[in-house]
C-alpha positions in Angstrom: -22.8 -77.8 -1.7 -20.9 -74.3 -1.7 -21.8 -71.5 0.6 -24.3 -68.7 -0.4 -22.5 -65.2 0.7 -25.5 -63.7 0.0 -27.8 -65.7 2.2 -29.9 -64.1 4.9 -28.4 -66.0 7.8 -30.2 -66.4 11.3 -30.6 -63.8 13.4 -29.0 -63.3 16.6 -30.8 -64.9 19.7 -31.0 -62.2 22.7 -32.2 -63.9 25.9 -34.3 -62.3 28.8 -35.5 -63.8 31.7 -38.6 -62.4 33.3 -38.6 -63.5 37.2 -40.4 -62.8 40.8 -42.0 -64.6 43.3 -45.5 -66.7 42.4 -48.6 -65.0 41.1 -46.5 -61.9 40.7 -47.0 -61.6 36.5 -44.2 -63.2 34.8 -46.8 -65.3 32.9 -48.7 -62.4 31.8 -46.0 -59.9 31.4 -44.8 -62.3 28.5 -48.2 -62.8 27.2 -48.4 -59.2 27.0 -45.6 -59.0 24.8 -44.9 -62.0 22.8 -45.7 -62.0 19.2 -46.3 -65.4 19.2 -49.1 -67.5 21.3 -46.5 -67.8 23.9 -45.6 -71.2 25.8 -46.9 -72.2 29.0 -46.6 -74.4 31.3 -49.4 -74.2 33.5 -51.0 -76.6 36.1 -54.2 -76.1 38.4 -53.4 -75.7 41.9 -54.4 -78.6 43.5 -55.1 -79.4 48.0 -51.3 -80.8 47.4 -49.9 -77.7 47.2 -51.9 -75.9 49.9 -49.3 -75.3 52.9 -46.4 -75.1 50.1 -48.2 -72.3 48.2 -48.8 -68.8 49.7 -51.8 -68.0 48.2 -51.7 -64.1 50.5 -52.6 -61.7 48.2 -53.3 -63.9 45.2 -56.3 -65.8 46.4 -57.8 -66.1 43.0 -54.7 -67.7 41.4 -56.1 -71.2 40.1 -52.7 -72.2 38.2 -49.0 -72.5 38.0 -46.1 -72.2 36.1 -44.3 -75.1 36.9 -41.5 -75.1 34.5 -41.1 -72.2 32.3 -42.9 -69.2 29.9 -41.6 -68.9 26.8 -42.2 -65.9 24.2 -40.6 -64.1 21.2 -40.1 -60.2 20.0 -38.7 -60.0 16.4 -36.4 -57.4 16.6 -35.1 -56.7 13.3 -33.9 -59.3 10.6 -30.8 -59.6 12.8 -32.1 -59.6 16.0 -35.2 -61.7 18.3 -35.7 -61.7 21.7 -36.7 -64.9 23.5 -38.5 -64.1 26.9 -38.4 -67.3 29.0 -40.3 -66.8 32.0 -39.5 -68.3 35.4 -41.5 -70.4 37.8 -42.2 -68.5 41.1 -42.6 -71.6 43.7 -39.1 -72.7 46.0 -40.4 -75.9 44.6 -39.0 -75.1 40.8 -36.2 -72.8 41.2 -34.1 -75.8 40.2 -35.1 -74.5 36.6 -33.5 -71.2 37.3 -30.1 -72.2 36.5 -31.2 -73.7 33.5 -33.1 -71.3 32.4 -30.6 -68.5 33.1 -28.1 -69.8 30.8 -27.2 -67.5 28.1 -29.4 -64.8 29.2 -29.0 -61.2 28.5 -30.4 -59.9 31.8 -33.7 -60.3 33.6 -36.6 -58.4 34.9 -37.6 -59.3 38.1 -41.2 -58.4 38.7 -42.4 -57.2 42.2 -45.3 -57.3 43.7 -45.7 -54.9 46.5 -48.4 -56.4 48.6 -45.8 -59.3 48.6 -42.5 -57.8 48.8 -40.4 -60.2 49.9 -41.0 -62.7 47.2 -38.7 -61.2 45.2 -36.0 -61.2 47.2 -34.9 -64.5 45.8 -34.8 -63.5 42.0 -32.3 -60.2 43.1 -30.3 -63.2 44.9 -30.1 -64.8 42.3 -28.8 -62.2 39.8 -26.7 -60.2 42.2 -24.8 -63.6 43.1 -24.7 -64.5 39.2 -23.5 -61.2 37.9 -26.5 -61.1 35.4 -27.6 -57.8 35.4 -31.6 -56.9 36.2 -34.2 -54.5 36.5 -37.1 -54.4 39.1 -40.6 -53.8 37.8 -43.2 -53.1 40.1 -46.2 -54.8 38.8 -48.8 -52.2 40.5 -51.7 -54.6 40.8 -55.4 -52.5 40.8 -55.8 -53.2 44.4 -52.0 -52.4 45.9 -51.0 -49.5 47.4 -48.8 -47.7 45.4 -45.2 -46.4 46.4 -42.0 -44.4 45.0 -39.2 -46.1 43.4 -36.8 -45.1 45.6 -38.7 -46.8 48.6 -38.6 -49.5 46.7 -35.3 -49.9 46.3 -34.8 -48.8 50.0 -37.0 -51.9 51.2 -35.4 -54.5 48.5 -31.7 -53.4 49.8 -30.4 -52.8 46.0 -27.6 -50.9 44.8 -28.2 -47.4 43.4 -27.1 -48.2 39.8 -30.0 -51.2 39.8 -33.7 -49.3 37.8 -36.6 -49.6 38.9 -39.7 -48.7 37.1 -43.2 -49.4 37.3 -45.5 -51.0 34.7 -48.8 -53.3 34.3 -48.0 -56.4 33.2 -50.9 -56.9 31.4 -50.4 -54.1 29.3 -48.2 -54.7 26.1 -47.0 -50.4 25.7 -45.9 -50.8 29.8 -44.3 -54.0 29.8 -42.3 -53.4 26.3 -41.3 -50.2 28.0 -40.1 -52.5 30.5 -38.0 -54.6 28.5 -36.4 -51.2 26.8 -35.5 -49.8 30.0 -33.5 -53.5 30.7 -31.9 -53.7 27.5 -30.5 -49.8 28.4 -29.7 -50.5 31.6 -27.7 -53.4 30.0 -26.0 -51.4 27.2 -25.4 -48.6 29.6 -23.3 -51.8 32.2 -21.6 -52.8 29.3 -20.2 -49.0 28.0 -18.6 -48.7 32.1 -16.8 -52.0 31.8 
């Protein structure tokens, strides 16, 4: 059968990881965006995880991601964004390297009640050269601080963004995900 020159093709895959410590957003932030019914892969907490689970901050958190999030932005004909989402528990960061195969760069979500969670996602992309952004998820019940004391407390280098959105808000966390890909673009013009 001979080739159609004129056929539309497939696009080109772009992939994002969106990443942070549990019950920080990642499964909402990709709710909020995806144009499809995105993928989960949520479980009910159950009495085996209490002890393994920090529930500080979160109390009200009644599931899990125990594997991955998985969502899609149509860019253009040319171009579609898959948003995988990782799990936030030590328990299933196995699936990070899997996961971050391929990928574009990643949003690490913080949560500042819970600071520290995060520290392992920024770990994990400083150490992997995959280059990130830090969103601070400002929850309605958090106190709310600067950027830059942000990125005083997480150690990070200047050149790394941090902005602040609401994951559960499609306009905040797209804005996110522009302000990665031009981070990105902007890494990419200095090399």
């Amino acid at each position: 059968m001979p080739l159609n020159d004129e056929s539309d093709g497939f696009p080109s895959a772009l992939k994002l990881l969106i990443a942070g410590g549990f019950g920080v957003g990642k499964t909402t932030f990709v709710g909020a965006v995806s144009e499809i019914e995105p993928l989960h892969t949520e479980e009910l907490l159950t009495t085996a995880s209490v002890g393994t689970d920090r529930l500080t901050g979160v109390e009200g958190k009644s599931t899990t991601t125990v594997a991955m999030d998985f969502g899609r932005i149509t860019i253009s004909k040319e171009h579609v964004l898959y948003l995988f989402g990782t799990p936030g528990q030590e328990r299933f960061w196995f699936m990070w390297d899997e996961l971050s195969s391929g990928a574009m760069g990643a949003v690490v979500l913080a949560d500042t009640r819970r600071l520290e969670d995060c520290f392992p996602a920024v770990d994990f992309f400083e150490s992997r050269g995959i280059g990130f952004l830090v969103a601070v998820n400002e929850f309605d019940t958090t106190c709310r601080y600067e950027p830059d004391d942000v990125r005083s407390a997480l150690d990070l280098k200047p050149d790394t963004p941090i902005v602040l959105c609401d994951a559960r808000d499609q306009r905040s966390a797209t804005g996110v995900l522009i302000g990665l890909m031009q981070h990105l673009l902007a890494q990419q013009a200095c090399r």
